[in-house]
C-alpha positions as CSV (number, residue, x, y, z in Angstrom):
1,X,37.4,-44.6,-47.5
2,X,36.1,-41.5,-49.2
3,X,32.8,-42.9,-50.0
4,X,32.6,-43.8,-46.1
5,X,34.0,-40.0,-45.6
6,X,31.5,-38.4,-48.0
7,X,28.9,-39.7,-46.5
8,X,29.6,-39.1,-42.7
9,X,29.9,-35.6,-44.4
10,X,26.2,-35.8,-45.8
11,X,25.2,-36.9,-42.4
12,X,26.2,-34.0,-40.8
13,X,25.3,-31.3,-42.8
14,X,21.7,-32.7,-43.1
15,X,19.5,-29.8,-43.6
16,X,16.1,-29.2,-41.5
17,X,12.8,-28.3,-42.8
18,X,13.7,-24.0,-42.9
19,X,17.4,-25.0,-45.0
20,X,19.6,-24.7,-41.9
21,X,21.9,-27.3,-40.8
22,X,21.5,-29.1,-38.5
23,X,24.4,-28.8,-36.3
24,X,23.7,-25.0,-36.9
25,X,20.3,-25.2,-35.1
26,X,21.5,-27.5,-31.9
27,X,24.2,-25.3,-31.7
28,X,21.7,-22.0,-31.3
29,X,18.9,-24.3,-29.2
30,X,21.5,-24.7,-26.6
31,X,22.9,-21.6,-26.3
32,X,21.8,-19.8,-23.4
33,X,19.8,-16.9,-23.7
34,X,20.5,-14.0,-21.3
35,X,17.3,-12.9,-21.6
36,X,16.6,-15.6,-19.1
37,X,19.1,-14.0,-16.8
38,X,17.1,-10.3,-17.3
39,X,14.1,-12.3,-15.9
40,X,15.5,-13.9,-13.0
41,X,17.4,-11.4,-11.9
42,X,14.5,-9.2,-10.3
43,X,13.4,-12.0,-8.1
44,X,16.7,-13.2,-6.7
45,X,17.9,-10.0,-5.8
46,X,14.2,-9.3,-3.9
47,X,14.8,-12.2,-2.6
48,X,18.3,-12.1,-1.4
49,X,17.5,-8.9,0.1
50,X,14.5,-9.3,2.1
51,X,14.8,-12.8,2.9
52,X,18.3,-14.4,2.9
53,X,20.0,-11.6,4.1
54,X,17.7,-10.8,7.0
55,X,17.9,-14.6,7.6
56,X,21.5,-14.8,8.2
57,X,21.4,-11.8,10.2
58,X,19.1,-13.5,12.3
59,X,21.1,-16.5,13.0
60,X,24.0,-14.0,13.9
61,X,22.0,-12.4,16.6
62,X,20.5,-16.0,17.7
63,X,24.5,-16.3,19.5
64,X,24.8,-13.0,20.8
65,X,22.5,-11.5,24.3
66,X,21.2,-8.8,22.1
67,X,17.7,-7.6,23.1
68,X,16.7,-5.5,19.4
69,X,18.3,-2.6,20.6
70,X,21.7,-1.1,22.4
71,X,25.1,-3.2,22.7
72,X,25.7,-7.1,22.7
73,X,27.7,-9.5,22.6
74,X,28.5,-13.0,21.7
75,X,27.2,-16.2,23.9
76,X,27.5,-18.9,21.9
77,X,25.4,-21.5,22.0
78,X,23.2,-20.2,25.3
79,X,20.5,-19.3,23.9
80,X,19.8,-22.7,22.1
81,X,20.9,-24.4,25.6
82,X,17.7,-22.3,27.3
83,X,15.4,-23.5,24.9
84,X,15.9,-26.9,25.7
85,X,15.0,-26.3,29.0
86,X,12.1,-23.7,28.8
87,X,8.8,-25.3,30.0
88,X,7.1,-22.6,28.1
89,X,8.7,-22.9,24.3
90,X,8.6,-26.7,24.2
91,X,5.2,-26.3,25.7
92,X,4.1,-23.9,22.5
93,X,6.3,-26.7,20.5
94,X,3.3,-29.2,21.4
95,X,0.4,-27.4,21.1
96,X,1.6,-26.1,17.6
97,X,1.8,-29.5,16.5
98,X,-0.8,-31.8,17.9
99,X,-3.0,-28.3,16.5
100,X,-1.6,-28.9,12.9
101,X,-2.3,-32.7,13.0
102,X,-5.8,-31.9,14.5
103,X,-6.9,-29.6,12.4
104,X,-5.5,-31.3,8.8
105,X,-7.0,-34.4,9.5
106,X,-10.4,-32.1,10.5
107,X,-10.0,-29.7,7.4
108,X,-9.5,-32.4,5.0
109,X,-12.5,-35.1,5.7
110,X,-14.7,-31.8,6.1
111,X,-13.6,-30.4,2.6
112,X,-13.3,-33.9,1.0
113,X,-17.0,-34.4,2.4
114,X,-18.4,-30.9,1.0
115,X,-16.4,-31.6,-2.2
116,X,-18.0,-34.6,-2.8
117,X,-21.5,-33.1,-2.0
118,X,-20.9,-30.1,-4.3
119,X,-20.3,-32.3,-7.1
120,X,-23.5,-34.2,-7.0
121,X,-26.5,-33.5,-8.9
122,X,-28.0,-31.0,-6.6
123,X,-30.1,-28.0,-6.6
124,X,-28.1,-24.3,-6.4
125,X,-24.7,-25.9,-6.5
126,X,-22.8,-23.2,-8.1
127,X,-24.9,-20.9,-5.1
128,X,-23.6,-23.3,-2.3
129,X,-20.2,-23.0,-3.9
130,X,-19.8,-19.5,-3.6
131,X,-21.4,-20.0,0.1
132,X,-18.8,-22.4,1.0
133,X,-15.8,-20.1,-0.6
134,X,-16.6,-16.9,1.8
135,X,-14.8,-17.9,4.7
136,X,-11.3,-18.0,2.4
137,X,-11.5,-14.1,1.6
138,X,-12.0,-13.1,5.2
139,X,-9.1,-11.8,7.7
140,X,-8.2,-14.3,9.8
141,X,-8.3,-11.9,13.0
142,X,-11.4,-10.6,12.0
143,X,-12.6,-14.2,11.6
144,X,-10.9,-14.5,15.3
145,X,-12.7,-11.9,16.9
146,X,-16.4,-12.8,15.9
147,X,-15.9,-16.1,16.5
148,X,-14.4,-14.9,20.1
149,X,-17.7,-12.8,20.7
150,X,-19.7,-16.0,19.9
151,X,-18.0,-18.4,21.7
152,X,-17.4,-16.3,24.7
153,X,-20.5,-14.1,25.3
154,X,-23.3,-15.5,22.8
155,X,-23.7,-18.6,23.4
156,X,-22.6,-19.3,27.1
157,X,-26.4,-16.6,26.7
158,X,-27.7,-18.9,25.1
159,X,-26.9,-21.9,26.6
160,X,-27.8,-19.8,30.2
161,X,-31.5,-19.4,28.4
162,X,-31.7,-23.1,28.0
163,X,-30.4,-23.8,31.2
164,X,-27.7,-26.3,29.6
165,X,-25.5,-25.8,32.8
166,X,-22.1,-27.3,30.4
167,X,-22.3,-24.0,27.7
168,X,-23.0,-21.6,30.6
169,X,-19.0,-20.6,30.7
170,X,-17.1,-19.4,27.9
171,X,-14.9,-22.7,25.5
172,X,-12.4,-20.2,25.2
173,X,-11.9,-19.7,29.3
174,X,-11.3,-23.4,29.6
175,X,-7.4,-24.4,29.7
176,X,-8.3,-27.6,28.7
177,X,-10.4,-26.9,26.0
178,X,-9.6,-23.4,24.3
179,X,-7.2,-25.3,21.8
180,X,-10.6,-26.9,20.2
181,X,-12.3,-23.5,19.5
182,X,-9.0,-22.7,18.2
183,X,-9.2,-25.6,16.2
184,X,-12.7,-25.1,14.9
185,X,-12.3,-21.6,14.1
186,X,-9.2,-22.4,12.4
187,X,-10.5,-25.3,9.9
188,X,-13.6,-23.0,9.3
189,X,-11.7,-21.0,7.1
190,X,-9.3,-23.1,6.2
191,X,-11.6,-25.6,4.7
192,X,-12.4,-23.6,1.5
193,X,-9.1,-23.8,0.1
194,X,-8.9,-27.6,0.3
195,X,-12.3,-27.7,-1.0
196,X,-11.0,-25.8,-4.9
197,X,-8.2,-28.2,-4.6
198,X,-10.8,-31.2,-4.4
199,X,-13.3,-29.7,-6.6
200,X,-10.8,-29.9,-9.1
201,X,-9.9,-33.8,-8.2
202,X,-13.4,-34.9,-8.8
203,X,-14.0,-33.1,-12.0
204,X,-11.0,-34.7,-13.1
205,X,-12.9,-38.3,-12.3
206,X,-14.1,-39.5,-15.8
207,X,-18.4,-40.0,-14.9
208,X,-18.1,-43.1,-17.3
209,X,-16.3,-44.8,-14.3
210,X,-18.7,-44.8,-12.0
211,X,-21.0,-45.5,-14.4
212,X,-19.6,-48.8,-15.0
213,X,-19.5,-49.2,-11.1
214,X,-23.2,-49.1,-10.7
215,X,-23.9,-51.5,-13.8
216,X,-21.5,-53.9,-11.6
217,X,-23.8,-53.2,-8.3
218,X,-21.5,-50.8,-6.4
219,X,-23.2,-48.3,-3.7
220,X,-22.6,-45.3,-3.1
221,X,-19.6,-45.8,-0.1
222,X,-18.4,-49.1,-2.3
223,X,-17.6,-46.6,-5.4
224,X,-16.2,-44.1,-2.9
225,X,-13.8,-46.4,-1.3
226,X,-12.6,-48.4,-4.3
227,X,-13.4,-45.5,-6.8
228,X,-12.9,-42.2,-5.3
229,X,-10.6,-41.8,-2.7
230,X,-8.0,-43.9,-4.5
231,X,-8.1,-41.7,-7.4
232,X,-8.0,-38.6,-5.0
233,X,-5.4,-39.7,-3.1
234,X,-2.9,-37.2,-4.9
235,X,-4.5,-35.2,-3.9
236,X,-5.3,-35.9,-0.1
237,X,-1.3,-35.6,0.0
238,X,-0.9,-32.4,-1.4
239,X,-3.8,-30.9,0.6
240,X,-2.7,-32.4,3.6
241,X,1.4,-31.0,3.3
242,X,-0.1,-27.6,1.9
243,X,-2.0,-27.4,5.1
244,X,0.2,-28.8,8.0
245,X,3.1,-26.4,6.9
246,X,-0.1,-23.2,7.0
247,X,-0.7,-24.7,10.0
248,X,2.6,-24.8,11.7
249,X,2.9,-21.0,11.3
250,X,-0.9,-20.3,12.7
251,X,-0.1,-16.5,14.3
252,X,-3.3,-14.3,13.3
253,X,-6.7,-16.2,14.3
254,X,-4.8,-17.1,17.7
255,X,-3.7,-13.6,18.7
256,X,-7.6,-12.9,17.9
257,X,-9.3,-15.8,19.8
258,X,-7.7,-16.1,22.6
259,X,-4.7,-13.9,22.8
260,X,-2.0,-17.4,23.7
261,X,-4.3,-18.2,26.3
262,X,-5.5,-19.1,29.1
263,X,-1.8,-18.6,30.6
264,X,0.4,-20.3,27.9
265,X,-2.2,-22.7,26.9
266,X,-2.8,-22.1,23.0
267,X,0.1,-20.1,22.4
268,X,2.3,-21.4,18.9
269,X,5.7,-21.1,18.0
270,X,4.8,-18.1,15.7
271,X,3.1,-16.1,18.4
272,X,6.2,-16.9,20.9
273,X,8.7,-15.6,18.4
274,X,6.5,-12.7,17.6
275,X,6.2,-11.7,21.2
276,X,9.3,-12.2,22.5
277,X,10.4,-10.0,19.9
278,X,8.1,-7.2,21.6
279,X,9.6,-7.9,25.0
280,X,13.5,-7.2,24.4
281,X,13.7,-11.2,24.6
282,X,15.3,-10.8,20.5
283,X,18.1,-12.8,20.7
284,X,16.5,-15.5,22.6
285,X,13.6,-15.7,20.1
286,X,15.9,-15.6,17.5
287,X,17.3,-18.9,18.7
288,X,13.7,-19.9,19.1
289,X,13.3,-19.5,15.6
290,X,16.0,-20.8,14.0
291,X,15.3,-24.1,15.6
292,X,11.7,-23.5,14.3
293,X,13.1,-23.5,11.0
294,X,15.4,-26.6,11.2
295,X,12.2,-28.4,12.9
296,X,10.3,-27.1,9.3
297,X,12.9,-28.3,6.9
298,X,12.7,-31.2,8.8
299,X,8.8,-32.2,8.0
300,X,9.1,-30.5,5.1
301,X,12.1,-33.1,3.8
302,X,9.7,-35.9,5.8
303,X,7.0,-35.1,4.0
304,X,8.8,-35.2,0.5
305,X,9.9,-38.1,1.2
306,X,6.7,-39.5,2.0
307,X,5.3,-37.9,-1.7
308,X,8.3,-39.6,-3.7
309,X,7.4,-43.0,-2.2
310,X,3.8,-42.3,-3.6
311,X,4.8,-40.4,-6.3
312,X,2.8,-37.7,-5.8
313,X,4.0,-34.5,-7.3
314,X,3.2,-30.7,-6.5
């Protein structure tokens, strides 16, 4: 028994490398350092303050009839009850998100194409890169308002020159089609940041594997489709849930473009919120957005879901 003893004893008091125990040394890796807390601490409160705080005030005023200023009072649930029935929010609920679909599935096969291209063995690729990255440093409403002066007075000029009768009037005067110039305009400078993200997939690619691809006959669309994209498609994912939440909030290129319009016709959840707030109509768009936010969580939990089942990790 004290041969058994004497050596559990030895076990434990096994010294590391430096002399310490062992014991000793867990014991100190897993005490917690407060330095950590010192850290953290900054953020959290920046945070509380600036987000969660004004959040929860929000909600508050979402039940009340207050208009941003003056005396209110609480109404329960009336506000949300309006929403459902507003012709106007639920129609700024559908353009938002067939707009988000549209102009993912645009931005990513246009910066999956260019990706691909600007990988190649080309001349001035490092040139064309920097070409193709301008768009991502620009203001969006300054983006919005040349593109605005070139879609609404350039070339309806142009197209009046050439007497091409279907470009004589302005896209962005169209109800039916102003969402598409908002959609082009949009993926224009959206596309460079997709682009790094797929740069970065491809360079990733060992060159040895497609390589062996053309020594077994493989074109150039065979290697793409049984080589590329299913290696990329980690990336596709995270580019494409990046994007549709950016997407969801678009605010600054519409306000520039086309203002919500024509009427109500391109006007998003953001740029409802955003105005009502202007117009006394707080409470209300208070409401407006806390159902924004549950319909966010929403895709966002959809969409993590969707990663897990493929996992793909950001």
């Amino acid at each position: 028994m004290s041969t058994a003893a004497g050596t559990v004893g030895t076990a434990l008091a096994v010294e590391t490398d430096t002399g310490q125990p062992q014991q000793a040394l867990d014991h100190r890796e897993r005490r917690f350092d407060p330095t950590y807390l010192l850290m953290l601490f900054p953020a959290v409160a920046l945070f509380t303050v600036f987000i969660t705080i004004p959040a929860l005030i929000g909600m508050l005023f979402s039940l009340t009839n207050y208009s941003g200023f003056g005396s209110w009072k609480f109404v329960g649930l009336s506000n949300f009850t309006s929403l459902a029935g507003d012709q106007t929010i639920l129609g700024s609920y559908w353009f938002t998100i067939y707009f988000s679909v549209i102009t993912t599935i645009l931005v990513n096969v246009i910066a999956l194409a260019l990706a691909i291209g600007l990988n190649s063995k080309i001349k001035l690729k490092t040139a064309l890169r920097g070409v193709f990255f301008v768009p991502m440093v620009l203001s969006g409403i300054v983006v919005a308002y040349v593109f605005k002066y070139l879609l609404g007075t350039s070339i309806p000029a142009l197209a009046t020159s050439l007497g091409w009768t279907g470009g004589e009037t302005s896209l962005l005067g169209s109800p039916h089609w102003a969402w598409l110039g908002v959609v082009l305009v949009t993926a224009w400078q959206a596309v460079p940041g997709m682009l790094i993200i797929y740069l970065a997939g491809l360079l990733s690619i060992p060159g040895e594997v497609y390589e062996a691809a053309s020594l077994d006959g493989a074109g150039a669309w065979k290697a793409f489709r049984s080589i590329t994209l299913p290696l990329m498609a980690g990336y596709v994912v995270i580019n494409s849930v990046l994007g549709f939440k950016n997407f969801l909030n678009a605010y600054d290129i519409i306000v520039g473009l086309t203002g919500g319009g024509p009427g109500t016709s391109t006007t998003s959840i953001a740029m409802s919120i955003f105005t009502g707030f202007q117009t006394g109509d707080y409470a209300y768009q208070m409401a407006n957005a806390v159902v924004f936010f549950i319909v966010t969580i929403a895709i966002s939990l959809g969409q993590l879901f969707f990663m897990r089942g493929r996992e793909v990790n950001l």
